[in-house]
N, CA, C and O atoms as CSV, one atom per row, in Angstrom:
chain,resi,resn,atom,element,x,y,z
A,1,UNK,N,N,0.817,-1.207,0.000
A,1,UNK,CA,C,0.000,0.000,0.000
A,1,UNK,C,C,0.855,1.264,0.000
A,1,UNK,O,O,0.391,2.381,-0.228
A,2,UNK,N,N,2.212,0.994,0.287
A,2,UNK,CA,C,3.000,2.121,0.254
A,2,UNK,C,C,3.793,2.046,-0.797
A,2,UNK,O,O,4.952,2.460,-0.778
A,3,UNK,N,N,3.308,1.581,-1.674
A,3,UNK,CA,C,4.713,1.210,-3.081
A,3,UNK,C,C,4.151,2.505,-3.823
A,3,UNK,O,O,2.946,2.753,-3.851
A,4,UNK,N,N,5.434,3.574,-4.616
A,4,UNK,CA,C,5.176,4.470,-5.334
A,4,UNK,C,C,5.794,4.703,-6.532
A,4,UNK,O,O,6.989,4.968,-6.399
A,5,UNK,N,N,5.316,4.692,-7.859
A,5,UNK,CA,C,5.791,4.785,-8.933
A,5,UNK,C,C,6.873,5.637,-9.333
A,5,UNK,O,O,6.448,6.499,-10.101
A,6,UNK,N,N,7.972,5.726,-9.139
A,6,UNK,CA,C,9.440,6.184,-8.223
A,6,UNK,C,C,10.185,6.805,-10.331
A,6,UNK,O,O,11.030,7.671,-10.559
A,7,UNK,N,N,9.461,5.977,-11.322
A,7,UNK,CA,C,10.224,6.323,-12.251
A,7,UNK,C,C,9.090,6.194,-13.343
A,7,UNK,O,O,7.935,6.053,-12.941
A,8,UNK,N,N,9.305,6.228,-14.473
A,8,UNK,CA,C,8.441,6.247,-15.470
A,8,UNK,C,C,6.589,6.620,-15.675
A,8,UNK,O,O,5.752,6.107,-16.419
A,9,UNK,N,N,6.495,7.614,-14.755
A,9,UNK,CA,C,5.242,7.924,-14.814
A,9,UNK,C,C,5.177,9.259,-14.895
A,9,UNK,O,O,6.092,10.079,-14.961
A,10,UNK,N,N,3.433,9.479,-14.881
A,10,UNK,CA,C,3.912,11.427,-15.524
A,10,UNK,C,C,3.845,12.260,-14.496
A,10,UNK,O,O,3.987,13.477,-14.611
A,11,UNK,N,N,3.627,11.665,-13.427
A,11,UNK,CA,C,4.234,12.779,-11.991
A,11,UNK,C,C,5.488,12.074,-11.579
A,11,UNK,O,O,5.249,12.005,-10.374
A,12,UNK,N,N,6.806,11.428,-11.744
A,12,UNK,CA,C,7.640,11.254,-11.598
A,12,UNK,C,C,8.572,12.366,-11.436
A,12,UNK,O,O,8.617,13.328,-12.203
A,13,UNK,N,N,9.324,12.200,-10.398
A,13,UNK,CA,C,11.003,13.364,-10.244
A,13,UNK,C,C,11.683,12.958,-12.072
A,13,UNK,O,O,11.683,11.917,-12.731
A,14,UNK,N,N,12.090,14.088,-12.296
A,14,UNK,CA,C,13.321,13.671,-13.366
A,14,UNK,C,C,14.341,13.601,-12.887
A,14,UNK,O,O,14.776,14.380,-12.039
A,15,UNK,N,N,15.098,12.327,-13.506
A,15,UNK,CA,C,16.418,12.102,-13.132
A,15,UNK,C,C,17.330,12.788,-13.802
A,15,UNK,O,O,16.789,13.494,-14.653
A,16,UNK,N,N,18.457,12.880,-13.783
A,16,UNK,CA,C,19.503,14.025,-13.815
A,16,UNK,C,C,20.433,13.160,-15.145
A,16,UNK,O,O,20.870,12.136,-14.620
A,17,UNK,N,N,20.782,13.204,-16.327
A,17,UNK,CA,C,21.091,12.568,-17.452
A,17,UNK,C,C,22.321,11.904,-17.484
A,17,UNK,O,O,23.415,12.463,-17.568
A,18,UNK,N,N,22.198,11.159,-17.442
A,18,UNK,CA,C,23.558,9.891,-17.095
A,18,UNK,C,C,23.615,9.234,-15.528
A,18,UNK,O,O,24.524,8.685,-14.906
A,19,UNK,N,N,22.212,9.552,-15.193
A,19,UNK,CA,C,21.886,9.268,-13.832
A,19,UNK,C,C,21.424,7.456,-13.629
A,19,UNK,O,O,20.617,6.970,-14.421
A,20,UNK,N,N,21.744,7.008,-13.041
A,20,UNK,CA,C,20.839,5.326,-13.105
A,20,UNK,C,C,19.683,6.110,-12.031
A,20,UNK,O,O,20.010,6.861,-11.113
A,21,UNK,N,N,18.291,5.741,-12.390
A,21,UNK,CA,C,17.412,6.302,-11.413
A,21,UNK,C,C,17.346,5.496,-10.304
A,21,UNK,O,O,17.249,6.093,-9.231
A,22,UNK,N,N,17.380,3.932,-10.271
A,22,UNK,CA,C,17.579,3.411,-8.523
A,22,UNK,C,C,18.546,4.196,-7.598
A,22,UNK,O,O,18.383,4.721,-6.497
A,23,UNK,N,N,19.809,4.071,-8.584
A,23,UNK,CA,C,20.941,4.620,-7.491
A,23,UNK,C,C,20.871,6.637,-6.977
A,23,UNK,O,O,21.093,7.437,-6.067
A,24,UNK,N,N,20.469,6.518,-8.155
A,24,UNK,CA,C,20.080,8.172,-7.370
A,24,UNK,C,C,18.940,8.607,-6.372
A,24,UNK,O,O,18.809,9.381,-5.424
A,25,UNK,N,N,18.175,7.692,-7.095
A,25,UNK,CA,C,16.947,7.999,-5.774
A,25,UNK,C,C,17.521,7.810,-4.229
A,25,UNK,O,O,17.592,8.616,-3.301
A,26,UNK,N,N,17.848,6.617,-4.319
A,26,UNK,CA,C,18.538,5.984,-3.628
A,26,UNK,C,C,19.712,6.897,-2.641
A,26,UNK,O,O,19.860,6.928,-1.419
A,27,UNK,N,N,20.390,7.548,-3.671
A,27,UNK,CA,C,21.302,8.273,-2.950
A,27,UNK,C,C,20.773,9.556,-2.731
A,27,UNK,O,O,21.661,9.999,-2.003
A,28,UNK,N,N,20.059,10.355,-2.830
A,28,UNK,CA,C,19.078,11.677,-2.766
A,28,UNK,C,C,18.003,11.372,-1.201
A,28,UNK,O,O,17.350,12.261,-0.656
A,29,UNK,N,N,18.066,9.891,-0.727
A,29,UNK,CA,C,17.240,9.454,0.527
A,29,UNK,C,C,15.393,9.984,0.059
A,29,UNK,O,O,14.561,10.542,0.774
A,30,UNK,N,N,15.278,9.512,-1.430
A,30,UNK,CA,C,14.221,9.863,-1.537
A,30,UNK,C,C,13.375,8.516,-1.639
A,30,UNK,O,O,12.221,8.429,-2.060
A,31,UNK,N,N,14.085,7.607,-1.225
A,31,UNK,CA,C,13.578,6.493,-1.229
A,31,UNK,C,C,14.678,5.308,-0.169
A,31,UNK,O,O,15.777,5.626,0.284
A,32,UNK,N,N,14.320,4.598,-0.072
A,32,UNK,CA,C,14.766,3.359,0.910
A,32,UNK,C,C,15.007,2.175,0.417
A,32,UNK,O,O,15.901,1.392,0.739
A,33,UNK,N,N,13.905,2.021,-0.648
A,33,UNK,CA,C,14.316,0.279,-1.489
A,33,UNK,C,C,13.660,0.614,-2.452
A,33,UNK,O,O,12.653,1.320,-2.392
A,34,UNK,N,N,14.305,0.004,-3.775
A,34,UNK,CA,C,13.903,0.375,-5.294
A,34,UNK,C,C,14.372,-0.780,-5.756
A,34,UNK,O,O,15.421,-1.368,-5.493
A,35,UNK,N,N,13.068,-1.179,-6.818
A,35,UNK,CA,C,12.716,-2.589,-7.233
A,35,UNK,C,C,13.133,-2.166,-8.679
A,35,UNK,O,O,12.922,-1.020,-9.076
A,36,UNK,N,N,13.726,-3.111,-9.452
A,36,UNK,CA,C,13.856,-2.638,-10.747
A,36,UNK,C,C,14.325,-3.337,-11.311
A,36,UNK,O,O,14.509,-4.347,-10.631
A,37,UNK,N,N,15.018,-3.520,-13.192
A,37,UNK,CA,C,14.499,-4.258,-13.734
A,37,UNK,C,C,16.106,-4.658,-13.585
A,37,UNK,O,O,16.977,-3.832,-13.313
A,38,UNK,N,N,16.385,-6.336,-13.855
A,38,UNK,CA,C,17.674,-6.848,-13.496
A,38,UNK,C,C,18.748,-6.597,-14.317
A,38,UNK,O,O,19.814,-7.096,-13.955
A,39,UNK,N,N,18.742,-6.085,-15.122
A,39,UNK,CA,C,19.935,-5.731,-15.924
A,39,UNK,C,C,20.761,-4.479,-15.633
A,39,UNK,O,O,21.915,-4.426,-16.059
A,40,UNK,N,N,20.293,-3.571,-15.003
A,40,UNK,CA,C,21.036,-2.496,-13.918
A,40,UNK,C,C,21.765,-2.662,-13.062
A,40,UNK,O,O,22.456,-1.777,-12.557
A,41,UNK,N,N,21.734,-4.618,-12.526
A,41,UNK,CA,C,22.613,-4.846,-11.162
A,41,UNK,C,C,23.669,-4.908,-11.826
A,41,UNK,O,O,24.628,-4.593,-11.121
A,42,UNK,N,N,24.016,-5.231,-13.104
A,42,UNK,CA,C,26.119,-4.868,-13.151
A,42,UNK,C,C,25.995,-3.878,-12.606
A,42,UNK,O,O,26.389,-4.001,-11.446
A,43,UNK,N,N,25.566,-2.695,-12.869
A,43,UNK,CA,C,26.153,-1.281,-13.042
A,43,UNK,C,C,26.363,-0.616,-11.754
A,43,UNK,O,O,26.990,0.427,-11.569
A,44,UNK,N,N,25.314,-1.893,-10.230
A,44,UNK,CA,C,25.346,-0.668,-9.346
A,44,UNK,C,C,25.721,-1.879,-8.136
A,44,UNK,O,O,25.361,-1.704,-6.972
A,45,UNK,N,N,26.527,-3.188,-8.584
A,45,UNK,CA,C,27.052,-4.193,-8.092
A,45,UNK,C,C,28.334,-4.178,-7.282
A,45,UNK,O,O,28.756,-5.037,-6.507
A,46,UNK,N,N,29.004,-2.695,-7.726
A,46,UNK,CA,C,30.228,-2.240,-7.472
A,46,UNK,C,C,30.069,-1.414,-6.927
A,46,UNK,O,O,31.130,-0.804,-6.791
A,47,UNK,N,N,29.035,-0.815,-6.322
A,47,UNK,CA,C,28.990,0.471,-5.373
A,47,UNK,C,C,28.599,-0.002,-4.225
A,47,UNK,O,O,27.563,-0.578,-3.892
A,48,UNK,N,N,30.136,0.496,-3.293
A,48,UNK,CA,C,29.801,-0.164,-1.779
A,48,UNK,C,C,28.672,0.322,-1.242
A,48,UNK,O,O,28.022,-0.475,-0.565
A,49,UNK,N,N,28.359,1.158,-1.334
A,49,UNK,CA,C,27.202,2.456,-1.014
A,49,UNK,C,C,25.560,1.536,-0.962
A,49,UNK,O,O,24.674,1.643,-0.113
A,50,UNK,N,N,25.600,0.624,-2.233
A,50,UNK,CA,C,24.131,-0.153,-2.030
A,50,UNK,C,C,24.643,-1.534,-2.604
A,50,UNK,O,O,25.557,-1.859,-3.362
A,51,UNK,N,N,23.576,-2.259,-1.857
A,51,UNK,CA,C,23.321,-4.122,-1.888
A,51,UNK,C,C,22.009,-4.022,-2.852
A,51,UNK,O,O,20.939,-3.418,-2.784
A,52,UNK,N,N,22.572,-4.841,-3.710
A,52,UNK,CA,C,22.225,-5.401,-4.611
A,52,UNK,C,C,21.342,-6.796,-4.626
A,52,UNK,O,O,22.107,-7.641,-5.092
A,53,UNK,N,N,20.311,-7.299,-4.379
A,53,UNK,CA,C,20.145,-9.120,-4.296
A,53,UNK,C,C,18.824,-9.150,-5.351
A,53,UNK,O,O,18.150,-8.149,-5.594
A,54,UNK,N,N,18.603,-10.377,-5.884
A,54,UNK,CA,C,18.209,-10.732,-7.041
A,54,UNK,C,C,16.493,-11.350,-6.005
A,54,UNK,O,O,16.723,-11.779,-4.875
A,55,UNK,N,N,15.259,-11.341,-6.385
A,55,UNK,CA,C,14.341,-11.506,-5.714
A,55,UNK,C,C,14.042,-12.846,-6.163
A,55,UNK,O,O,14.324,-13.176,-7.315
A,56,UNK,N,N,13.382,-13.811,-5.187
A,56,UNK,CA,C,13.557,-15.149,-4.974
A,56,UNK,C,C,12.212,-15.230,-5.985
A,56,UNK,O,O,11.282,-14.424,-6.003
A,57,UNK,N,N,12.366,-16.402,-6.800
A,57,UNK,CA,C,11.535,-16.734,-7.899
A,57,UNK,C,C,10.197,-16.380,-7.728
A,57,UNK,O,O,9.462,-15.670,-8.414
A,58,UNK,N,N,9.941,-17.220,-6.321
A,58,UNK,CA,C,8.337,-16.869,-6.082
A,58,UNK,C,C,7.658,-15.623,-5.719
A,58,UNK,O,O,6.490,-15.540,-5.337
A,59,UNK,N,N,8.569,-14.569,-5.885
A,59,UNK,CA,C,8.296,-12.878,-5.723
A,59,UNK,C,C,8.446,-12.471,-6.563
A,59,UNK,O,O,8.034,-11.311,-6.549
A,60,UNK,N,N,9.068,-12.892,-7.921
A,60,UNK,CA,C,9.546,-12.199,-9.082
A,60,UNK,C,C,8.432,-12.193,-10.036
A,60,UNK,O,O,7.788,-13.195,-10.343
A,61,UNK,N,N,8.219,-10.868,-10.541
A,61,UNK,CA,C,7.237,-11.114,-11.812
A,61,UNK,C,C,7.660,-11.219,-12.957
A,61,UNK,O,O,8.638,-10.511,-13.199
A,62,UNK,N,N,7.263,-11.885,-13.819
A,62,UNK,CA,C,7.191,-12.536,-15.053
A,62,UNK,C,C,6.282,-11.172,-15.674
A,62,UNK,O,O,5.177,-10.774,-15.306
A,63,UNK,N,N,7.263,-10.585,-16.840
A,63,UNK,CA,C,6.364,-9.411,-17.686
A,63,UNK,C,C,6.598,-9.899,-18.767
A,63,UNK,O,O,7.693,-10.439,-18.923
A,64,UNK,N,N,5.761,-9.868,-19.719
A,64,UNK,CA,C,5.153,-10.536,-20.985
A,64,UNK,C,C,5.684,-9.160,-21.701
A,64,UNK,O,O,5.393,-8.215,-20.967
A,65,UNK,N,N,6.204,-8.829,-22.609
A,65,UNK,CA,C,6.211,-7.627,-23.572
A,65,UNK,C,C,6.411,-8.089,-24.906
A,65,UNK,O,O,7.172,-8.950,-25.347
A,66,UNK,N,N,5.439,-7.226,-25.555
A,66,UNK,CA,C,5.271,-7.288,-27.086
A,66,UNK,C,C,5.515,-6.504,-27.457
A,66,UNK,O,O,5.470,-5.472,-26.788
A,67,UNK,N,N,6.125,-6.509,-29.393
A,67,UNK,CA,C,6.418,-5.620,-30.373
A,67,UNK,C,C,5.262,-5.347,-31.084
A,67,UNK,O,O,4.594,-6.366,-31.257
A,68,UNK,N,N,4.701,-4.174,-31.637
A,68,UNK,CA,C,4.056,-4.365,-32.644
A,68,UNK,C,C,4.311,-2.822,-33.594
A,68,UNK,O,O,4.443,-1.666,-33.194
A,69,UNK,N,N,4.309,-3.231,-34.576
A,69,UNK,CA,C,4.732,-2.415,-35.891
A,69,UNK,C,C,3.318,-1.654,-36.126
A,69,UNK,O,O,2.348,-2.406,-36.228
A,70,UNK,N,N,3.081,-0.305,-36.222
A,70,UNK,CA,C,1.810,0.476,-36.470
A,70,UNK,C,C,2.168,1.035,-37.854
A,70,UNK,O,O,1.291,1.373,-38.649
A,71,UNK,N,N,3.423,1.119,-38.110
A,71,UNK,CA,C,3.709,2.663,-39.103
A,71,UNK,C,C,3.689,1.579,-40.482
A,71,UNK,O,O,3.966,0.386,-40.359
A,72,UNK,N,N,3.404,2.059,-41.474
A,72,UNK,CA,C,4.075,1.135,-42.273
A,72,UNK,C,C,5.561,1.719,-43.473
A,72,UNK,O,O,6.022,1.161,-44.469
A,73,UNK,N,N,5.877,2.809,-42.913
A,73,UNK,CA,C,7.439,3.502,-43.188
A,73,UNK,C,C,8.394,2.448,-43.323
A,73,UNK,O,O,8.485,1.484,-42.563
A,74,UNK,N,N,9.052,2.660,-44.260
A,74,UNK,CA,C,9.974,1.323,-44.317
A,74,UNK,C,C,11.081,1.693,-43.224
A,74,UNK,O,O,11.924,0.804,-43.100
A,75,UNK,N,N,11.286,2.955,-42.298
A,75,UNK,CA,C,12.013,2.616,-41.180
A,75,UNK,C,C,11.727,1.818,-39.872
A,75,UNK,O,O,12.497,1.355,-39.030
A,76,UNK,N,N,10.390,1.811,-39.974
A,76,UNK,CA,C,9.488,1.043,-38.851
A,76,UNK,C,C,9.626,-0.613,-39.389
A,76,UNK,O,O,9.463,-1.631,-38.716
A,77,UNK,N,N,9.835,-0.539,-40.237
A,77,UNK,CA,C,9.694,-2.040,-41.314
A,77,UNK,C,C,11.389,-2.391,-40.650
A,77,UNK,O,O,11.601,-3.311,-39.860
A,78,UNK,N,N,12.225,-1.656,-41.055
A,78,UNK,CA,C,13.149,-1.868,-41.062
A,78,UNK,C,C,13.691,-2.397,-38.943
A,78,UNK,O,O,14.251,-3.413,-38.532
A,79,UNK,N,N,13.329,-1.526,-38.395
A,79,UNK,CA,C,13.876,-1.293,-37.138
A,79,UNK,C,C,12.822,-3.085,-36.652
A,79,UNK,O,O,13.068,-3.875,-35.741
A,80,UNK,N,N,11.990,-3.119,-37.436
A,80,UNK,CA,C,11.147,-4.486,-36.627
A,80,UNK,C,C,11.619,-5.561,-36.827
A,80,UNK,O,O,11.525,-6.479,-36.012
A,81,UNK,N,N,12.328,-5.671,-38.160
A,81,UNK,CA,C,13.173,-6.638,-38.958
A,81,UNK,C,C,14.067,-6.775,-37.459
A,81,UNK,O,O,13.766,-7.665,-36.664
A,82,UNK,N,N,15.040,-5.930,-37.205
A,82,UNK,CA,C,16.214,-5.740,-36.561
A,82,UNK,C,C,15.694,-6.678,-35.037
A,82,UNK,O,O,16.143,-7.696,-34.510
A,83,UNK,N,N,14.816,-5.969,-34.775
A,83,UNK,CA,C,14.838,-6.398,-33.142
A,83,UNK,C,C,14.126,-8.027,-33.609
A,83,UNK,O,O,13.911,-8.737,-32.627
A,84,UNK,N,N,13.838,-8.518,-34.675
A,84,UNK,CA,C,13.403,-10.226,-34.479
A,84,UNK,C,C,14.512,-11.024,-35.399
A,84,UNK,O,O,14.387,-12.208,-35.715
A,85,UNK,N,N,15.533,-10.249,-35.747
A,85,UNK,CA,C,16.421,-10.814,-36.183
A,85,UNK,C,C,17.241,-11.139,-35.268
A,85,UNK,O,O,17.043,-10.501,-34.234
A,86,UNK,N,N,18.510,-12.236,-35.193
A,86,UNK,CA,C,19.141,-12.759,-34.740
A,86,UNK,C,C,20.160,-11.642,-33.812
A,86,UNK,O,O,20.462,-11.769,-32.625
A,87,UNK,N,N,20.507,-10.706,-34.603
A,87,UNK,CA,C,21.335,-9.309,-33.573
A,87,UNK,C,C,20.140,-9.179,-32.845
A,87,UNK,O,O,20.007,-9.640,-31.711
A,88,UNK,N,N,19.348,-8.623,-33.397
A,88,UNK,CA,C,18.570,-7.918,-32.330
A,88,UNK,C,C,18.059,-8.518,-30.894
A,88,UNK,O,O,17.864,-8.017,-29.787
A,89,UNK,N,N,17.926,-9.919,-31.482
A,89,UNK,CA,C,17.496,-10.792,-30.274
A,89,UNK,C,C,18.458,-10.937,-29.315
A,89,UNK,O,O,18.074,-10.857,-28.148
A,90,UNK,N,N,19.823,-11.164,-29.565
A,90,UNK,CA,C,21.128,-11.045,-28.635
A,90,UNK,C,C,20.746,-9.874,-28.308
A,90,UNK,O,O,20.351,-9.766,-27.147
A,91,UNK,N,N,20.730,-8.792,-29.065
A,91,UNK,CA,C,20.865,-7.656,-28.164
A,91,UNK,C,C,20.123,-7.805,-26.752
A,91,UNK,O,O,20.775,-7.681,-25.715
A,92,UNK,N,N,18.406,-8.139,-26.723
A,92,UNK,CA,C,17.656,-8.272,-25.962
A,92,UNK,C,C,18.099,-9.295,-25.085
A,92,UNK,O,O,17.956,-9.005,-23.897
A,93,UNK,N,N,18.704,-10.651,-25.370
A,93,UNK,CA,C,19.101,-11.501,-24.050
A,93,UNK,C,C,20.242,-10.700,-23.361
A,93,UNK,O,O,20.604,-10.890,-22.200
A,94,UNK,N,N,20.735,-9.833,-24.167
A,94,UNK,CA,C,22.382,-9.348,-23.224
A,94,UNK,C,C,21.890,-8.345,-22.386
A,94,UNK,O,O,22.736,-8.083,-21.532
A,95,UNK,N,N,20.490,-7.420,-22.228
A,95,UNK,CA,C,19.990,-6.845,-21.507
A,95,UNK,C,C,18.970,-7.827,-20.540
A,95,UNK,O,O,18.288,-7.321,-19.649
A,96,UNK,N,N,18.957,-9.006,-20.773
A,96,UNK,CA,C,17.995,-9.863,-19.853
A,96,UNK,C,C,16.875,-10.228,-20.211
A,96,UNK,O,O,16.179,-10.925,-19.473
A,97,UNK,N,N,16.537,-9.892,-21.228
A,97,UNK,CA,C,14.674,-10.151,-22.010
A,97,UNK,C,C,15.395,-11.796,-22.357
A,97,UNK,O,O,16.580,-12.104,-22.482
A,98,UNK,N,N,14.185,-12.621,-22.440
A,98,UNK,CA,C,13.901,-13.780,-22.868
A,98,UNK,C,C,13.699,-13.556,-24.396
A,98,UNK,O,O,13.103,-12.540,-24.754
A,99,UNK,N,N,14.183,-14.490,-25.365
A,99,UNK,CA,C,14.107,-14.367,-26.851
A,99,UNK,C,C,12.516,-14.479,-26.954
A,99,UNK,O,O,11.652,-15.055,-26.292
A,100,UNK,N,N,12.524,-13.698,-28.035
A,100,UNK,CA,C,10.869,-14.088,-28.905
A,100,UNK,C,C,11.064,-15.330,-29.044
A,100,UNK,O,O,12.147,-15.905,-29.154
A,101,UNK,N,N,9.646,-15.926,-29.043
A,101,UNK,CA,C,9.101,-17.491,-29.174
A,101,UNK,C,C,8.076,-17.397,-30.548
A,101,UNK,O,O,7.485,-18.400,-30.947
């Protein structure tokens, strides 16, 4: 009942540009614990400053995300190609997404 949408919403603080928003919130004491998405723990794994731990399966949510192409611009054509092609899909496991099925 006390969880607050800390980033991506339209009354959100802006973060400061080249900022990671956990660790700044974080360090600003505008917050206490910040949940977020797992591919940020390299980056903030090395700062003695905050602990890092990975949430135990049966707490973790499972988010479903889809692509879908609206435009029919051959750059929209093009960029959709990319992300279900074979780069693009590495790209997405090396940030932590599960491959398209």
């Amino acid at each position: 009942s006390r969880a607050m949408q800390l980033v991506g919403g339209r009354d959100s603080l802006c973060i400061p540009s080249g900022e990671i928003a956990s660790k700044w919130l974080l360090q600003q004491e505008l917050t206490d614990l910040f949940i977020g998405y797992a591919h940020y723990a390299a980056a903030l794994t090395h700062d003695d400053a905050l602990r890092v731990v990975s949430l135990p399966l049966a707490q973790n949510i499972r988010c479903d995300y889809h692509v879908a192409r609206l435009a029919e611009s051959e750059n929209a054509q093009t960029l959709y190609a990319f992300i279900l092609a074979d780069v693009g899909q590495r790209y997405l496991r090396d940030a932590g997404f599960l491959a398209v099925n």
